[in-house]
C-alpha positions in Angstrom: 4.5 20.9 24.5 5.7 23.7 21.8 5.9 23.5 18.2 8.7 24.8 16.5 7.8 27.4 14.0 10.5 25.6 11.5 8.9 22.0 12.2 5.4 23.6 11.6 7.0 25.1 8.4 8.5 21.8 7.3 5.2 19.7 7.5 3.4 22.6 6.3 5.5 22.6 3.5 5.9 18.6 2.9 1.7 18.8 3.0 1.3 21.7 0.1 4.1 19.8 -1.7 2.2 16.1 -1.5 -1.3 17.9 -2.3 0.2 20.0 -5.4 1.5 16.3 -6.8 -1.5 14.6 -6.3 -3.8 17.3 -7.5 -1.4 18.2 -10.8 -1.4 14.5 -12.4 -5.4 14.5 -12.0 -4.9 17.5 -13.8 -2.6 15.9 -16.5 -5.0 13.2 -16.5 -7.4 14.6 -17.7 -5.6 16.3 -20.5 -5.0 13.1 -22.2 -7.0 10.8 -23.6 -7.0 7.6 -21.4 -6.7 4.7 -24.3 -4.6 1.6 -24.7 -0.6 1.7 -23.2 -1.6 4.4 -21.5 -4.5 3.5 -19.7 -3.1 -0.1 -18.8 0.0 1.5 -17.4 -1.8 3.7 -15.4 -4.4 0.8 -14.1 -1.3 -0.9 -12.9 -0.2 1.3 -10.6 -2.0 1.0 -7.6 -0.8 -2.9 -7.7 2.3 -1.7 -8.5 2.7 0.8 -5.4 1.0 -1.9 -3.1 3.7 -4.7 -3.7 6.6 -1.8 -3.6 5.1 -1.6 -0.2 4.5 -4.9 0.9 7.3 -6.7 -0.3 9.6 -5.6 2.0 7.4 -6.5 4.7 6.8 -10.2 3.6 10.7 -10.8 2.6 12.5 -9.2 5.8 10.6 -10.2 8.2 9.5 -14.2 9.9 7.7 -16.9 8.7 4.5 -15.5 9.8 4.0 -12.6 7.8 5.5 -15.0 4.3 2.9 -17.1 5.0 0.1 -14.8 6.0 0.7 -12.4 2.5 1.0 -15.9 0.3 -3.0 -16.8 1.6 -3.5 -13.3 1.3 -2.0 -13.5 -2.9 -4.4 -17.0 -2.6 -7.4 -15.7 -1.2 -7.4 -12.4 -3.1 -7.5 -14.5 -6.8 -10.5 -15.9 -5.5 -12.5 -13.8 -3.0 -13.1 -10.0 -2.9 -10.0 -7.4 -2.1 -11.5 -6.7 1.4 -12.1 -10.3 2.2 -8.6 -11.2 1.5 -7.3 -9.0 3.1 -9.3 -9.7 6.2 -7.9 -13.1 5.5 -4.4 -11.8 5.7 -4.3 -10.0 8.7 -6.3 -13.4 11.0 -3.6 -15.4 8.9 -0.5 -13.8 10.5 -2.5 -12.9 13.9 -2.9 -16.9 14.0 0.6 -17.3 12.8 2.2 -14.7 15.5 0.3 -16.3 18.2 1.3 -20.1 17.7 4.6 -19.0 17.2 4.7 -17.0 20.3 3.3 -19.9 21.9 6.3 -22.6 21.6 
């Protein structure tokens, strides 16, 4: 197998770029006093990001996986974040296999 010194280039590239972006807004961060608006908005993002993610997933795709991230919604108002999502995955696991079972 060779690498090819442009694909090595590329990801090299594509890695510095990702690092820079995530190192520059803890620097901007930082800068600015985290109060109110702010400080909400920026709480909300990792919720944000994860539904941008997942929703896709659960509205594309069968019956199994709708199911599977609605316990998972259920299960994480209740239970911890790690539980649910434990929940989740043995949800649609279950679901695949009865499914594949008919």
């Amino acid at each position: 197998m060779s690498l090819d010194p442009t694909t090595l280039l590329a990801i090299v590239g594509m890695a510095i770029g990702t690092y820079l972006t995530r190192i520059n807004g803890l620097v901007l961060v930082r800068r600015f006093p985290l109060r109110g608006r702010l400080a909400a908005g920026l709480e909300a993002v990792p919720g944000a990001i994860l539904i941008a993610v997942i929703a896709p997933t659960v509205l594309a795709t069968g019956i199994a996986e709708t199911v599977a991230a609605l316990v998972t919604v259920l299960m994480a108002r209740r239970l911890p974040t790690l539980v649910a999502i434990i929940g989740g995955v043995g949800c649609v696991v279950l679901l695949r296999a009865l499914s594949a079972g008919r």
